[in-house]
C-alpha positions as CSV (number, residue, x, y, z in Angstrom):
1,X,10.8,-28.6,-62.9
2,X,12.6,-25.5,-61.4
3,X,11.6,-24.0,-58.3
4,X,12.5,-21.1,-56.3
5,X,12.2,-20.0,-52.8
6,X,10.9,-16.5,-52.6
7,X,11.0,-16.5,-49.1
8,X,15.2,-17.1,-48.8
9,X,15.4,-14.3,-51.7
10,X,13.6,-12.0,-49.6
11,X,15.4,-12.6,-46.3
12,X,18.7,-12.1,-48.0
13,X,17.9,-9.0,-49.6
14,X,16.3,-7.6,-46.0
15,X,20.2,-8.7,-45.1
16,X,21.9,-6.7,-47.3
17,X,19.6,-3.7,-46.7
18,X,20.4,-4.1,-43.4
19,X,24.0,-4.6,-43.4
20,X,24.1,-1.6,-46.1
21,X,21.9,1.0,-44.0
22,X,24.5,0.0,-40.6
23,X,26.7,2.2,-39.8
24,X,29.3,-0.5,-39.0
25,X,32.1,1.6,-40.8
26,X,34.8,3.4,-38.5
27,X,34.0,6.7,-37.6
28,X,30.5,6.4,-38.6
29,X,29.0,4.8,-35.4
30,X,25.8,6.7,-33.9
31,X,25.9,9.2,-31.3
32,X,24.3,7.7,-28.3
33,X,25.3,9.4,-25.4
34,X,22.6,12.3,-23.9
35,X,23.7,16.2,-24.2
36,X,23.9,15.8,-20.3
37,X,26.4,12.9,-20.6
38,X,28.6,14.6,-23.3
39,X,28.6,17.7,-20.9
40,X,29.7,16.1,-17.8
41,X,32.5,14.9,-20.0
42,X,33.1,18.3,-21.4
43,X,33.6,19.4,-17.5
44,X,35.8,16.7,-16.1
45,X,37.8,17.7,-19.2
46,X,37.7,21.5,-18.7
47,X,38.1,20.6,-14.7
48,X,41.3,18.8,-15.5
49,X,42.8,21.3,-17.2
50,X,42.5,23.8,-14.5
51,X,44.1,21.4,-11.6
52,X,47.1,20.7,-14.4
53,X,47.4,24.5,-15.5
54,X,47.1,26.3,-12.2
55,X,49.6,27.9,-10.8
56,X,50.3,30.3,-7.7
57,X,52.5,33.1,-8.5
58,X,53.5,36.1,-5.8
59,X,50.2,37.1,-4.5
60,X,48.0,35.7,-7.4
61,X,46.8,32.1,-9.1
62,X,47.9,31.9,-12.7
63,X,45.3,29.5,-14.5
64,X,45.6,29.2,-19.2
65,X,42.1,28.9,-20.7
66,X,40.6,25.8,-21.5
67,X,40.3,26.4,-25.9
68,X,37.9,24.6,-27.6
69,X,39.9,21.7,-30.0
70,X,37.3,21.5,-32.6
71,X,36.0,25.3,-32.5
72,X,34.8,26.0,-36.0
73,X,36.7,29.0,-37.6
74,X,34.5,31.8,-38.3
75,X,33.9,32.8,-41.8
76,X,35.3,35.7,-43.7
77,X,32.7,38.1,-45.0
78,X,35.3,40.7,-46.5
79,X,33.5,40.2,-49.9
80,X,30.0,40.6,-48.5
81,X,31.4,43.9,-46.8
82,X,32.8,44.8,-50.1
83,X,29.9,44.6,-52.2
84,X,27.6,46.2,-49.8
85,X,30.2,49.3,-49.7
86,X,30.0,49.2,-53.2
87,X,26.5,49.1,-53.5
88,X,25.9,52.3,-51.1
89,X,28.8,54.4,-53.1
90,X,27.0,53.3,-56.2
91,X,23.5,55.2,-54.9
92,X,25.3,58.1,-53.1
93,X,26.9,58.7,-56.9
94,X,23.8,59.7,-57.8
95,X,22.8,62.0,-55.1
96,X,25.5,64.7,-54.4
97,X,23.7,66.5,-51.1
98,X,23.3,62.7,-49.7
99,X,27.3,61.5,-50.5
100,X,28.0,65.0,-48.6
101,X,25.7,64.3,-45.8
102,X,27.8,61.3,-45.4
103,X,31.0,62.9,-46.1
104,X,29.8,65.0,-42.7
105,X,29.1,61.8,-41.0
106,X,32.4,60.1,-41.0
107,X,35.3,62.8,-41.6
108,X,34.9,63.7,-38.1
109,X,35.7,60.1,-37.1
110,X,38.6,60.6,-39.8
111,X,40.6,63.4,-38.0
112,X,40.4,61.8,-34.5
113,X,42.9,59.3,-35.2
């Protein structure tokens, strides 16, 4: 006669879920702190670098600005730009007194440089 303990089988797969669904691996730990917490430490941090980075010069303080480390860089929307100028030449093509009207619009702006 074989038996089998369901229970056991149960348990140990509840384990496993729970060791899978931890975030146990480096760099993957929760964020626990509160927004007020991480901004105190965002101000002792900026605070810091104004008493290490100021300095008096003549009749003036000299102070470098605190840069963001991880500031996202902003995305390049040359192609959006591009597209949308082609787009509007595209209609103005096909409407002569319109492409002049805008002709009169920006050559103006054209001979002030």
């Amino acid at each position: 006669m074989v038996s089998m303990d369901a229970s056991s089988d149960v348990v140990d797969e509840k384990e496993l879920w729970i060791r899978y669904w931890s975030l146990e691996a480096p760099g993957t730990e929760e964020f626990t702190e509160s927004e007020k917490d991480v901004q105190s430490v965002i101000d002792k941090r900026v605070w810091d670098h104004f008493e290490q980075t100021v300095e008096k010069r003549d009749d003036y303080y000299y102070v470098r600005l605190h840069w963001e480390e991880l500031a996202t860089p902003l995305p390049d929307n040359k192609a959006i730009a591009y597209r949308n100028l082609v787009s509007v030449w595209n209609s103005l093509q096909k409407d002569a007194d319109l492409l002049e009207e805008y002709n009169g619009v920006f050559l103006p702006h054209t001979k002030q440089r």
